[in-house]
C-alpha positions in Angstrom: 42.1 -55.7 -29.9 45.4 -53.3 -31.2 42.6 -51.3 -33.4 40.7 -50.6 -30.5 43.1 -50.0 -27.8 44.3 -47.1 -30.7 40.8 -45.7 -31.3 40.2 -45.3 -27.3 43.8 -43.5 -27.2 42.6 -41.7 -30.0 39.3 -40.2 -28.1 41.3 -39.5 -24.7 43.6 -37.6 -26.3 41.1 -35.8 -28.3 39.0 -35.3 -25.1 42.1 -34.0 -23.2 43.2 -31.6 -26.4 39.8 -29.9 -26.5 40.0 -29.2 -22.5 43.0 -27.7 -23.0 41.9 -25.6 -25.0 39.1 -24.1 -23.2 41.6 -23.7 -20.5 44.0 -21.7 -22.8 44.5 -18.3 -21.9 43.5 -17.3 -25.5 40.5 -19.6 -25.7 36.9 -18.7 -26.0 35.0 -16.7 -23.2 31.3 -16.5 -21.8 30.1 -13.2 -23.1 29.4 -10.4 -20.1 26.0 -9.9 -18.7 24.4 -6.8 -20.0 23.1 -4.3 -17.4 20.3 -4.9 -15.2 16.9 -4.7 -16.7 14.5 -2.2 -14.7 10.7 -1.0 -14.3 10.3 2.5 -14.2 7.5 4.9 -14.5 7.2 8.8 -15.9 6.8 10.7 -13.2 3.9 13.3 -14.1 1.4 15.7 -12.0 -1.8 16.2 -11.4 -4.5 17.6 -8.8 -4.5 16.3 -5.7 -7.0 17.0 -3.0 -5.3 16.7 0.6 -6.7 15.1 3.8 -5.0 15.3 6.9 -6.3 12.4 9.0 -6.6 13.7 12.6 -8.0 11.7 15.7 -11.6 13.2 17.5 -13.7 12.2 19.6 -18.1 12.6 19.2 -19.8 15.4 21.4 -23.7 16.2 21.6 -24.9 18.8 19.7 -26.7 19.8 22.5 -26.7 18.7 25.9 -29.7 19.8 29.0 -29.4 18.4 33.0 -32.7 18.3 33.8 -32.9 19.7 37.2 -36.7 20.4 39.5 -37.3 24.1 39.9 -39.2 23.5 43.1 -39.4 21.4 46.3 -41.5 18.1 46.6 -41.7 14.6 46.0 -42.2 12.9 43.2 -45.0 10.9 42.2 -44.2 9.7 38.7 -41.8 9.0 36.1 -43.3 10.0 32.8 -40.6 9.0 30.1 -38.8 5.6 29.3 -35.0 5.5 29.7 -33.3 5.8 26.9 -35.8 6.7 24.4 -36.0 9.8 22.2 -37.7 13.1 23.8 -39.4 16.3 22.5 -39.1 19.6 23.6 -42.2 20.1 25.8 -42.5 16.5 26.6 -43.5 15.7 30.6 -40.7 14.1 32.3 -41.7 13.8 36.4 -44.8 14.9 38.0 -43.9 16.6 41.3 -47.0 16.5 44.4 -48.9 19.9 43.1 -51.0 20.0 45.8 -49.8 22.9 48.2 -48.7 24.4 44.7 -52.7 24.3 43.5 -53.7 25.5 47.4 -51.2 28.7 47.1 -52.5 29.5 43.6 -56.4 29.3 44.8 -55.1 31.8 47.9 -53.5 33.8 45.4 -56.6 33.9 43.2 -58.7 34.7 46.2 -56.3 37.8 47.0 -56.7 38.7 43.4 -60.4 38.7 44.0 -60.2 40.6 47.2 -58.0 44.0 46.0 -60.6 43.6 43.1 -63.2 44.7 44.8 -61.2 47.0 46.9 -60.3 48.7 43.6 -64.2 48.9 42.7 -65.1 50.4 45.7 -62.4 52.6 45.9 -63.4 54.0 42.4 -66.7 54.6 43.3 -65.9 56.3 46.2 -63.8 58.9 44.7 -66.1 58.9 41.9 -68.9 60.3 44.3 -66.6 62.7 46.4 -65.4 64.2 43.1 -69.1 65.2 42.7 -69.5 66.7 46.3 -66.3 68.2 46.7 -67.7 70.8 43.8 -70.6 72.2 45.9 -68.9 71.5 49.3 -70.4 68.6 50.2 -67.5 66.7 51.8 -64.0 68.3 52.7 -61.1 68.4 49.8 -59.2 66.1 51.9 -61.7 63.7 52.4 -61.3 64.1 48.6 -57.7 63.3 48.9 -58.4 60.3 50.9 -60.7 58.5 48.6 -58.5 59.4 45.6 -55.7 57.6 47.6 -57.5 54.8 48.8 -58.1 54.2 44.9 -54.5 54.1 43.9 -53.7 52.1 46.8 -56.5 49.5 46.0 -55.1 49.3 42.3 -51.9 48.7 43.3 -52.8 46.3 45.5 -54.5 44.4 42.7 -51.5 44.6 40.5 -49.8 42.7 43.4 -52.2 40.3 43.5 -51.8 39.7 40.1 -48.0 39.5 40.7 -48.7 37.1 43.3 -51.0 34.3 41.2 -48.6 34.4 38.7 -45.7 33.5 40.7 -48.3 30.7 42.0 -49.3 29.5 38.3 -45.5 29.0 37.2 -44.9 27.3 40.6 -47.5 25.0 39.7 -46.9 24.6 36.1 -42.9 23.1 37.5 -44.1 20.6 39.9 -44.8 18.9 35.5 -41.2 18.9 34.7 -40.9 18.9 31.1 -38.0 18.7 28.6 -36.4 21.6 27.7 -35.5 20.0 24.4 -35.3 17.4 22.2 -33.1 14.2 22.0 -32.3 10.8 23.6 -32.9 10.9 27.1 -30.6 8.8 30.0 -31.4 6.9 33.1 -33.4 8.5 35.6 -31.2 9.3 38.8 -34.2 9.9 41.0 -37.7 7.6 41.0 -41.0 7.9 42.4 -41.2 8.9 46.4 -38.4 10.7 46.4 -37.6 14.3 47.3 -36.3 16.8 45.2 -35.2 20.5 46.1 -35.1 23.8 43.8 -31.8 24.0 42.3 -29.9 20.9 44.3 -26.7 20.3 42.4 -27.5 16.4 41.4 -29.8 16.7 37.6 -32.7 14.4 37.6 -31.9 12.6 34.1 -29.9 14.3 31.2 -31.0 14.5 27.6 -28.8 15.1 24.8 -29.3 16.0 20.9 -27.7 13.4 18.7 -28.6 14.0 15.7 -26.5 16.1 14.3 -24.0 15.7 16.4 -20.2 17.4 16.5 -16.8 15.7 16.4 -14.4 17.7 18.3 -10.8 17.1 16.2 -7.6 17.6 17.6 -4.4 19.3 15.1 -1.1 20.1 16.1 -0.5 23.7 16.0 2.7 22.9 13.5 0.7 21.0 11.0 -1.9 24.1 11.0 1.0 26.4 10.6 2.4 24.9 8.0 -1.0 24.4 5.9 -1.6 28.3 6.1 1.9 29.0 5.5 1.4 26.6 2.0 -1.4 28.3 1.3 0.0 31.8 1.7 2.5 30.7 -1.0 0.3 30.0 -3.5 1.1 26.4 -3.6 -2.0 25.0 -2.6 -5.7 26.7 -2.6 -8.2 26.2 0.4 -11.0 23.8 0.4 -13.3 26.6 1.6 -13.7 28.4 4.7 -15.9 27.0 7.3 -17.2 24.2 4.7 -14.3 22.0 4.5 -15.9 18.1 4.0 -15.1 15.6 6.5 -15.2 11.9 6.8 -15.1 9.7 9.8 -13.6 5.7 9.9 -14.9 4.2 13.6 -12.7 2.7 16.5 -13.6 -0.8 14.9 -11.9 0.7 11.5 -15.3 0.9 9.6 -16.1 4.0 7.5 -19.5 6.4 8.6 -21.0 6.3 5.4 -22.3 10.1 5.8 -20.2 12.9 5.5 -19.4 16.3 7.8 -18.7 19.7 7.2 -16.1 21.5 9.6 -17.9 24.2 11.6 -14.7 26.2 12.7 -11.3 26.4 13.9 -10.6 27.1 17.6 -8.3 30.0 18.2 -6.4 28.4 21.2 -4.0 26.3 21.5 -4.0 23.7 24.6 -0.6 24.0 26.6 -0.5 20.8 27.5 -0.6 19.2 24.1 0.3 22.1 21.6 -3.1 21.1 19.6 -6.0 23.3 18.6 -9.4 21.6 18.3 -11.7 21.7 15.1 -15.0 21.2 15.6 -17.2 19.0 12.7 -20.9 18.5 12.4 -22.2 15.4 11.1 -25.8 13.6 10.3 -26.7 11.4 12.5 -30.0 9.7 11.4 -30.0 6.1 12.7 -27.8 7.1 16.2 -24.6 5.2 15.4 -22.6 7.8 16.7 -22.6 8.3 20.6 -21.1 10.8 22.6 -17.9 10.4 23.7 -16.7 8.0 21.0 -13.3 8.0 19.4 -13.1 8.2 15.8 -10.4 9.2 13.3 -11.0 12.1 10.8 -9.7 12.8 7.2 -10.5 16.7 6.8 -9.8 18.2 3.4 -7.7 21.0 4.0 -6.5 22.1 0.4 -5.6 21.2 -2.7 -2.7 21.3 -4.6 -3.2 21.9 -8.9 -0.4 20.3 -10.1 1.3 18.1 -7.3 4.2 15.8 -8.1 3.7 12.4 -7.5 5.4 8.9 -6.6 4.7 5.4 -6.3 5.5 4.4 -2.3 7.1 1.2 -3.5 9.8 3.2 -5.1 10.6 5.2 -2.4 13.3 4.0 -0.1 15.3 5.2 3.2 19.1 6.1 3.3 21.3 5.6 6.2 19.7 8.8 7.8 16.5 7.7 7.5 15.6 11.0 4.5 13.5 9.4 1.4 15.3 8.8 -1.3 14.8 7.5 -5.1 16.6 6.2 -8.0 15.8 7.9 -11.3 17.1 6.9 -15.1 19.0 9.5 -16.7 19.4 10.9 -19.5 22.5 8.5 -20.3 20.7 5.4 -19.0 23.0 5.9 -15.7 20.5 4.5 -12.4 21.2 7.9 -9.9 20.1 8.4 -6.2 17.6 11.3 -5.7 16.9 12.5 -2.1 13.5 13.6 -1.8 11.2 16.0 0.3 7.9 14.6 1.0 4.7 16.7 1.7 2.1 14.1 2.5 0.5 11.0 1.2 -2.4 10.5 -1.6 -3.3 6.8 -1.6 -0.7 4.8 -2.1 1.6 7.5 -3.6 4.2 10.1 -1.9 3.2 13.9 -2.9 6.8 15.5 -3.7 7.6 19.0 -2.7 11.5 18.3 -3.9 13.4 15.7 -5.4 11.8 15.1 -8.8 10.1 16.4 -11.9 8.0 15.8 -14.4 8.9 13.2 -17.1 11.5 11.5 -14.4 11.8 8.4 -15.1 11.3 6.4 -11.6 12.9 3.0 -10.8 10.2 1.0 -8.8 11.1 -2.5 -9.6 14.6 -4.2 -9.9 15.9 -1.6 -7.4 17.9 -4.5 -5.9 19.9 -5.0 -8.7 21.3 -1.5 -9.3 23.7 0.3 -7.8 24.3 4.5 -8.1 26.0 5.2 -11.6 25.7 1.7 -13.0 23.7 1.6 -16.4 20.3 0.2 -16.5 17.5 -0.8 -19.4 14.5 0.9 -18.3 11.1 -1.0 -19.0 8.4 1.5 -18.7 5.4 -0.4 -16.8 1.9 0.6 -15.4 0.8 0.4 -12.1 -2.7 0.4 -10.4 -3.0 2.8 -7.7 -4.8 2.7 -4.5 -7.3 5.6 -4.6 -6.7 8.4 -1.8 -9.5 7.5 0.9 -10.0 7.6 4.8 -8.4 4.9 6.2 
């Protein structure tokens, strides 16, 4: 009992000693963390192509009213709404009948001042003979000569006149002036139509190709020429820049467009200047008046800096900065001028270099001036596409 009342004294007080001991000012420590480990990557450059991703809206290529180019009622439809038209095809058939009446009248004139003209030429044909040994009078002479002339140009009149006739025939068929997908018809059989009334019969419009009418702000275009005046960044070509579309339902167009031109106004009311694409349009999935979005190459730049979005951040004023690994393995705060975007990346005009060494993970962990162990890691970029 004595023995083991000691050995249990024994332990406490061992117990108690070693606490003590830890608690000592002297006594051992836990050793310091080491600074924060960090990914980073090199920064480096390389070409970049640059799309500026603008909205539009899809316009007809070409676009006809078709309108009747003379009076009458109409006795038949000739087309199926909505269905693709040639040039030259019959649309409406207008009532030709007092059309065909006033071209056989006209005919019948021509006929008429025909023969006038023949008689009248043998007429002077004869007095030309008689007038040299006095057989009729000079004036008599005179007469016949004139009586010719008036008979000729009496024919040439007539002439005049059955053509008029024949093309007011031909447009009681009213055909289409050209080719493409043709709307509703406005007007159907019985009813009455007038030479140039202000309502179009039906209106046919070429889809295929077909244009995409692109808005830009008048900054972003001065801005572009003002880069590429610098030497910064070379054109994508003049009047052949290549364009791609993503729809209103955010699916891409799989065919491509080249831009057509620039206009040279800019709208007052929205300080944009429209550029005008044409693109394919094979199978008709583009419509007029559609709204699309457009990436339009508009230069390149040969050696463009840059930098992974996820290692960008925002200071208190809202300017893009980064953190960068010095030389001395200090984590410092780089403020940074963005030009655009290329995938998933920032392109840098200021702010970094080549061979930086950019913190984009375990920013949370560092603070300005603190040391860091850099890990150098790879990432997988997004490629730069139209959205």
């Amino acid at each position: 009992m004595i023995s083991d009342r000691l050995g249990g004294r024994a332990l406490f007080a061992l117990t108690c000693a070693a606490a003590l001991t830890g608690c000592a000012p002297g006594g051992p420590r836990r050793p310091p963390m080491g600074p924060p480990e960090v990914g980073v990557v090199v920064i480096k450059t390389q070409p970049v192509t640059l799309s500026t991703v603008l909205p539009g809206r899809t316009d007809p290529y070409t676009v006809s009213d078709v309108r009747p180019q003379v009076n009458g009622v109409i006795l038949a439809r000739l087309f199926v709404e909505g269905a693709n038209v040639r040039a030259g095809q019959p649309l409406y058939q207008i009532d030709p009948a007092p059309y065909r009446a006033s071209y056989e009248q006209a005919e019948a004139q021509l006929a008429s001042a025909q023969a006038s003209l023949a008689t009248s030429k043998v007429k002077a044909e004869r007095y030309k003979d008689l007038v040299a040994v006095n057989g009729v009078s000079r004036q008599d002479y005179d007469d016949a000569n004139a009586s010719g002339l008036q008979a000729a140009a009496s024919v040439a009149q007539a002439k005049a006149a059955l053509l008029a006739a024949k093309i007011n025939l031909d447009y009681t068929r009213i055909v289409a002036p050209i080719s493409g997908r043709i709307g509703r018809s406005v007007y159907t059989k019985g009813a009455l139509v007038t030479a140039g009334q202000t309502a179009a019969l039906t209106t046919i419009q070429t889809l295929d190709p077909i244009y995409v009418d692109i808005n830009q702000s008048a900054t972003e275009l001065l801005q572009l020429r003002r880069r590429l005046a610098d030497g910064g960044m070379t054109s994508a070509g003049s009047g052949a820049a290549e364009v791609s579309l993503t729809l209103d339902d955010g699916s891409s167009y799989p065919l491509t467009g080249k831009l057509e031109f620039t206009d040279v106004t800019v709208d007052q009311t929205t300080g944009a200047v429209t550029l005008r694409a044409l693109f394919p349009n094979p199978k008709g999935v583009l419509l007029p008046g559609m709204y699309v979005r457009a990436a339009v190459k508009q230069g390149s730049l040969p050696a463009a800096i840059l930098a992974p979005q996820q290692g960008v951040t925002r200071d208190q004023t809202g300017a893009p900065i980064a953190t960068v690994v010095d030389e001395k393995g200090l984590a410092q705060v780089r403020r940074l001028k963005t030009v655009g975007t290329y995938g998933d990346q920032w392109i840098i005009a200021d702010g970094l270099k080549p061979g930086d060494r950019m913190i984009v993970e375990g920013l949370q962990k560092v603070k300005p001036g603190q040391p860091v162990r850099p890990t150098l890691i790879t990432l997988s970029h997004v490629p730069a596409t139209a959205p």
